[in-house]
C-alpha positions in Angstrom: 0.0 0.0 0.0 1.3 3.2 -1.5 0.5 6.8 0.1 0.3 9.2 -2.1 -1.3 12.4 -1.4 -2.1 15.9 -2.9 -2.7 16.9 -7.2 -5.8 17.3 -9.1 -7.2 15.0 -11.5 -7.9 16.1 -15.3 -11.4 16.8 -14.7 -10.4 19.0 -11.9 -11.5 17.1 -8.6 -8.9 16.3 -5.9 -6.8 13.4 -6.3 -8.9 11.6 -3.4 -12.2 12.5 -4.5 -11.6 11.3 -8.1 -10.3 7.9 -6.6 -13.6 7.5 -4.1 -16.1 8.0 -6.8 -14.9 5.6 -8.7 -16.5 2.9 -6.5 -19.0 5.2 -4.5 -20.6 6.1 -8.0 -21.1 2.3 -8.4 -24.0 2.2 -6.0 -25.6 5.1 -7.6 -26.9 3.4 -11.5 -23.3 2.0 -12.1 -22.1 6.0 -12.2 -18.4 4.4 -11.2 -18.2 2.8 -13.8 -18.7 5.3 -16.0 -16.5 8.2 -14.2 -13.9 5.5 -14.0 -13.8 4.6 -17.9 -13.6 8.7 -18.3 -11.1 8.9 -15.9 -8.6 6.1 -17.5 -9.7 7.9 -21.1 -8.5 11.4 -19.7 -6.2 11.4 -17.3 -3.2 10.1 -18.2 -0.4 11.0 -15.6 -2.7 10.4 -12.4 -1.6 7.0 -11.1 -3.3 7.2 -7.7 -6.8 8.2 -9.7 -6.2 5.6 -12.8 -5.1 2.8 -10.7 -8.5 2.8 -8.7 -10.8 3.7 -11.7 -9.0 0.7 -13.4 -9.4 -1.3 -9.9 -13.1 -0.5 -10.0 -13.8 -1.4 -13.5 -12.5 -5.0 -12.7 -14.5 -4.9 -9.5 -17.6 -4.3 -11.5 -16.4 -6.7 -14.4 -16.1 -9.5 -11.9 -19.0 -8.5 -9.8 -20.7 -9.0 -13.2 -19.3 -12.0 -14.2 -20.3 -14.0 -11.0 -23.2 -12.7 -9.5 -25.6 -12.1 -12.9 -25.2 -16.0 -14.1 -25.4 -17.1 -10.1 -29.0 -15.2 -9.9 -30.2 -16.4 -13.3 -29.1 -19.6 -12.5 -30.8 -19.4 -8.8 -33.9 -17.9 -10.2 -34.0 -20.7 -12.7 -34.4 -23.7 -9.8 -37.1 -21.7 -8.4 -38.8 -21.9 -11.7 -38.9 -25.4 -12.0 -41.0 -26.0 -9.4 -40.0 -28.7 -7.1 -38.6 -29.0 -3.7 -35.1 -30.3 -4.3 -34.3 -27.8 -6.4 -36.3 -24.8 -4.6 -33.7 -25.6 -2.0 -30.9 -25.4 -4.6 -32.0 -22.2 -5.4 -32.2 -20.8 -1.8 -29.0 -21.7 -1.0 -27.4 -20.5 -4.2 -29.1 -17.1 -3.2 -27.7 -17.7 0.1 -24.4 -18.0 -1.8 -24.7 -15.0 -4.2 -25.7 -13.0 -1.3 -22.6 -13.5 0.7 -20.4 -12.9 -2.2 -22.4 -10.1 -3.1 -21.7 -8.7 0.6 -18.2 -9.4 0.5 -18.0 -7.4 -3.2 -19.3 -4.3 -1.5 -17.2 -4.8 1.8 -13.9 -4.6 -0.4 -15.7 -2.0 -2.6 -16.3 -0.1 0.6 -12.6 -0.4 1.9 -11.1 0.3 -1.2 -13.0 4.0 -1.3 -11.9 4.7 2.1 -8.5 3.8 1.6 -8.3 5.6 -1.9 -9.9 8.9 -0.6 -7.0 8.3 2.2 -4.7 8.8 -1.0 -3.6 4.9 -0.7 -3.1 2.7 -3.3 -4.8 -0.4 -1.7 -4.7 -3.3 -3.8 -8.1 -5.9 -3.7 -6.6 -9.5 -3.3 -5.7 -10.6 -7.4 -7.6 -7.7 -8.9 -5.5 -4.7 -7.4 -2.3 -5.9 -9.3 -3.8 -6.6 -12.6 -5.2 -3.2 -11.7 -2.0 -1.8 -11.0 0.1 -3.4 -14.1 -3.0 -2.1 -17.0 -3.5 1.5 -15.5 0.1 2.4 -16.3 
């Protein structure tokens, strides 16, 4: 975990501020996300700002990529109507939501510790984050 502090980002926020919307914005209509794609698309000497835009983006991607197929999945037991695998489906939603809890736990740590001008890295993500933001 880096520190580093102080500068402005292209679009003229404080370094900190740029680097906690980034995954704030995400529980507003997926607004991280977007911020975070302008972000890596503008500024391009920022690390601190890039690095956690990029960091969210993969956040989001893998959020994305496991949860959506785990609740059609989940949703489709229920459909089909029998106990077995109503109770498949409950504890796949049981799954999904723990994940899902634990997504916006590290979500939630990673704002704080960006708008604390640190570059903390999520467990796998934060160094692929790190390597493609440069």
């Amino acid at each position: 975990m880096q520190n580093m502090s102080g500068g402005k980002t292209a679009l003229g926020l404080d370094t900190n501020v740029g680097a906690l919307i980034c995954y704030v914005g995400n529980v507003v209509c997926m607004l991280g996300l977007i911020y975070s794609i302008v972000v890596l698309v503008t500024d391009k000497t920022n690390k601190l700002t890039r690095f956690h835009a990029m960091q969210s983006i993969l956040l989001t991607a893998t959020n994305l990529v496991i949860l959506l197929p785990g609740y059609l999945i989940a949703t489709a037991f229920f459909l089909m109507n029998s106990t077995v695998t109503s109770l498949l489906g409950t504890l796949l939603w049981l799954v999904i939501a723990i994940v899902g809890l634990a997504m916006f736990v590290l979500m939630i740590i990673a704002a704080i510790k960006g708008f604390n001008n640190e570059m903390y890295k999520i467990p796998v993500l934060g160094n692929f984050a790190d390597k493609w933001s440069n």
